[in-house]
N, C-alpha and C positions, 0 to 999 in steps of 0.2 A: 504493500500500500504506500502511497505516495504522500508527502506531507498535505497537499490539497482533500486529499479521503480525508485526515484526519481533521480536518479543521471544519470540513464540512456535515462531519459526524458530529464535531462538538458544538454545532453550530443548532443543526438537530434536538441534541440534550437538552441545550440550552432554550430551546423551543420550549420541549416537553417540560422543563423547570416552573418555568412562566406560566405555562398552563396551570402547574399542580399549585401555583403561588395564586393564580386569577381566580381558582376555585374555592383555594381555601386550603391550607396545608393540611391543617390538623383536621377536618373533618375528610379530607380525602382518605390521608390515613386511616384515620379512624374507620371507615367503609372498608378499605383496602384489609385488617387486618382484623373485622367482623364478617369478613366473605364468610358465607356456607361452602366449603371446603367440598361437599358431596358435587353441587352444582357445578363449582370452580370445575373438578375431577371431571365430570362429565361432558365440561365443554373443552378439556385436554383431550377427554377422547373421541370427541368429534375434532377436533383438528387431526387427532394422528387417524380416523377412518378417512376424510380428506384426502390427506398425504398418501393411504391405500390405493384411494382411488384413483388419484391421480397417475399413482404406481402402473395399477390394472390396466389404465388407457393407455400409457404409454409403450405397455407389454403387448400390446395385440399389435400395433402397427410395426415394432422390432418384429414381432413374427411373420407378420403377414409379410416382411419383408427380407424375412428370410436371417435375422441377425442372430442368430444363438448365444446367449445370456443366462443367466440365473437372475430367479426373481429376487433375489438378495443385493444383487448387482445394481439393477435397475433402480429400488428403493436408495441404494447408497449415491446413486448417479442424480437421484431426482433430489435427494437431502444437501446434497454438496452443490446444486443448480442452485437452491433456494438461496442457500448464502451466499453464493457469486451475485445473486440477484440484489440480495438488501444490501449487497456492495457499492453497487452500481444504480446512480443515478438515473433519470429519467425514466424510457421506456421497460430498465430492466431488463438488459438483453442480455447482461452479464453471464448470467444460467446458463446459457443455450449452447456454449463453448465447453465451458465444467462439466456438461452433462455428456455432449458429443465425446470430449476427451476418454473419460471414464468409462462407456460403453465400447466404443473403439480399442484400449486398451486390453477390456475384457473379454471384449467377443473376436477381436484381431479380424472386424467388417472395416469396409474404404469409410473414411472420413465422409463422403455423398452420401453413401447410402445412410449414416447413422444420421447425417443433419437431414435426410428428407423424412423421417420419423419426427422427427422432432419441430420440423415447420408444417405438419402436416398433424400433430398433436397442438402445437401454437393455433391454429385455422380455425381448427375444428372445435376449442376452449372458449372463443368469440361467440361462435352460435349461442350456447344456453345464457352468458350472460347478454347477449343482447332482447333473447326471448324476458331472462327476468328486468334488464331494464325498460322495455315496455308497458311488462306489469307491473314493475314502480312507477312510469310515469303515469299510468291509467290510475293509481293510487295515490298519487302526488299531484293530478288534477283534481280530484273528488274532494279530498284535502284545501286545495287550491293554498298550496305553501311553493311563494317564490323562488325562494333562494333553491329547494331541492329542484321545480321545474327547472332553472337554470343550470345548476351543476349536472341534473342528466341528461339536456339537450349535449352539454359541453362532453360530456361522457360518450355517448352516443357516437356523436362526431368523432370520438379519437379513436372510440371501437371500428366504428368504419375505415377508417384512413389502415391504422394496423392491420386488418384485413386487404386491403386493398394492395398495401403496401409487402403484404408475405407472398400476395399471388404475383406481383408485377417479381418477385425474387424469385420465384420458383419457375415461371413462366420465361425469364429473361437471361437469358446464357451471360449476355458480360456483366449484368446485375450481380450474376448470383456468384460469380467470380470474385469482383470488388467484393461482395459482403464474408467468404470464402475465407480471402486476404486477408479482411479484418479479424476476421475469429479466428483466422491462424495466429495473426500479432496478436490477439488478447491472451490466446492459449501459453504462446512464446515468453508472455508478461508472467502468468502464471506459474509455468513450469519453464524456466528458463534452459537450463539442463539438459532435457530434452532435445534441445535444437541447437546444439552445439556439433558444425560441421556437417549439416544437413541441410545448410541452406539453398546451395545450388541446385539441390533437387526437389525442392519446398516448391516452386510455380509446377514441374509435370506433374508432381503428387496432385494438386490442387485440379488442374485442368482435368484428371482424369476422375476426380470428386465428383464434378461436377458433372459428368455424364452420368456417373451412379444415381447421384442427386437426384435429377430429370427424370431419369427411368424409373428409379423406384417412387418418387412422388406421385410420377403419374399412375401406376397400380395401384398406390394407395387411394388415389382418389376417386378408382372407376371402381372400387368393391364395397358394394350396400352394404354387406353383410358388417364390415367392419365399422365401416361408416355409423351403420346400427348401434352395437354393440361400446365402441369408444363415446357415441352421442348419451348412451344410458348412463357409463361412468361420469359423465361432464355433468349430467345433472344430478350424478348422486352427491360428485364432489362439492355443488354450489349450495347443495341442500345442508349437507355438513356444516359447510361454514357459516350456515344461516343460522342454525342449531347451537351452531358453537357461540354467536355472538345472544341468544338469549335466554343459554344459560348463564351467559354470563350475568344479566343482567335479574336474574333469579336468585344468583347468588350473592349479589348485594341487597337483595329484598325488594326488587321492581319488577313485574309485568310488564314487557316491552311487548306487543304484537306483535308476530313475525312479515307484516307488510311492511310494518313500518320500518324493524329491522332492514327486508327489502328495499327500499327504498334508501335508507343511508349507506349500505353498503354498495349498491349499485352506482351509487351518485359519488362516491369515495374513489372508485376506481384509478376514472382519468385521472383523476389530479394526481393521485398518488404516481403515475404515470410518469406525467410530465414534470414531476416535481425535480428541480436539482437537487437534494439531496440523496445519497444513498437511502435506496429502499421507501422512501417517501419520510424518510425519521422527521419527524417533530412536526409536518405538513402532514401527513396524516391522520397525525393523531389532534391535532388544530380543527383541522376541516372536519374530524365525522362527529368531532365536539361539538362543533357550532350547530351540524345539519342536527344530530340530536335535541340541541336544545330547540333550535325551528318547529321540533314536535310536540313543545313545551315541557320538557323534563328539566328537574335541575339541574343546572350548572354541575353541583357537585356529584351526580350521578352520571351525568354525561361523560364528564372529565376521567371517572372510578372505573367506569365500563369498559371506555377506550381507552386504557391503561394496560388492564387485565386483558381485554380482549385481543391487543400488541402483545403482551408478554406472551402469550399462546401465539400466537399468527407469526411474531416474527423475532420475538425473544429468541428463546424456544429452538426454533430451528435454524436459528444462527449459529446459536454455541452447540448443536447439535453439529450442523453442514460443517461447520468450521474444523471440530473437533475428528470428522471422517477427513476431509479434506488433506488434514497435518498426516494423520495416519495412512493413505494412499499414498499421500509423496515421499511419505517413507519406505514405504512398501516400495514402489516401482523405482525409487532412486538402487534399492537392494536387488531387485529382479535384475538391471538395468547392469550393476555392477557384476551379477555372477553370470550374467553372458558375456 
């Protein structure tokens, strides 16, 4: 990490500080350390059925594409994405490199064929939340509360564009090269090691990705059956998280509706998106404060929920991803050394 990650991680904190100071230290606390523990537990483990699920989808398109894995591999490949992810500012594309590497490694498939699982798992993740941001905005009209219409219009718009923007990569030979290139320098950032005296042959490896890429993207995308089956884990996954943010709010002793949940979670999205901070730190947890309170909850339950509700979402599976991450680059620095 570079001295700018850290400055913009504690810049984040420093968000999240202000928030717990805007709300009220000691009664946050005080919420924070009367949680019902049963609840808390139970929206732990809707994030890690989530995290399952997520597992599940990404396991049928490595097969249908012929990648041979262990499903232990795949879960360590999608825990180590997450935290490349809350590393990584904006869109979060961080993952998508960590993930490729580690499947690659494991399954010894071409670098194309693992990224068109994986932009082809990205595609297809849009679909349910855009179905559930329409049913928040159908919910957030009847409401007739401004600020959520606006952040899901703004939402909406960036789900399209992301979309838009993975087909024009998939679809686009020199595109999908340029973005190739990139996530080979993030990889190289990563695992620096790795690419020492290999670079003269770093552009054919690449050119030849990208034929994998094409071909297998495009089988992925002409089979129902999968298409089916990855569409059902994408809504089981968004169901999870639905689940997971109200328990949380059960376990501070509030009744949240799960539309209304819908509706701030959906409308969090973008922003958290586009946010420059790594993983959305301190803007996320700002933004789904506010749209809470829009629904007229307190202040200081808003602030408690979306506290708790980070510490599962993206605490959690930081010092999780992080903690495999250290341990793989160990591993493969040792594999690397006794050949």
């Amino acid at each position: 990490m570079k001295g700018r990650d850290f400055t913009l991680i504690g810049t984040g904190i420093i968000v999240i500080l202000l928030l717990i100071w805007w709300a009220g230290v000691e009664k946050t606390l005080t919420l924070i350390m009367q949680a019902n523990l049963r609840y808390f537990l139970l929206a732990v483990l809707m994030q890690a059925f989530a995290t399952i699920a997520w597992t599940l989808r990404w396991r049928i398109f490595l097969q249908r594409a012929e990648v041979s894995v262990k499903m232990r591999d795949i879960l360590i490949a999608t825990l180590i994405g997450v935290f490349a992810n809350n590393l990584t500012p904006g869109a979060r594309a961080g993952g998508e490199p960590a993930r490729m590497y580690v499947i690659t490694k494991r399954s010894k498939s071409g670098y194309g064929q693992v990224f068109a699982t994986i932009m082809a798992d990205r595609i297809l993740d849009v679909i349910p939340v855009l179905l559930f941001t329409l049913v928040a905005f159908k919910y957030a009209l009847s409401l007739k509360i401004k600020l959520l219409l606006s952040v899901l219009s703004i939402s909406t718009a960036v789900l399209l564009m992301i979309v838009l923007i993975s087909l024009l990569i998939s679809l686009n030979e020199k595109l999908a090269f340029k973005v190739l290139d990139r996530i080979t320098n993030l990889i190289r950032r990563i695992f620096p090691e790795k690419f020492v005296g290999i670079e003269e042959t770093l552009e054919e490896k690449i050119k030849k990705s990208i034929l994998e890429f094409r071909e297998t993207f495009l089988e992925l995308s002409k089979d129902p059956v999968v298409m089916g089956k990855t569409l059902f884990y994408s809504l089981a996954l968004w169901g999870f998280m639905l689940l997971r943010a109200y328990f949380i709010f059960e376990s501070i002793g509030y009744t949240l509706e799960l539309h209304k949940i819908l509706m701030v979670q959906m409308a969090g999205i973008a922003l958290g998106m586009i946010s420059i901070l790594p993983g959305g730190l301190g803007i996320t947890e700002a933004v789904n404060s506010a749209l809470y309170l829009s629904l007229r909850i307190d202040k200081s339950l808003a602030v408690t929920a979306t506290l708790l509700d980070r510490f599962i979402s993206f605490w959690l599976p930081t010092i999780i991803g992080g903690g495999l991450s250290i341990y793989l680059g160990v591993k493969f620095s040792k594999e690397s050394v006794r050949k």
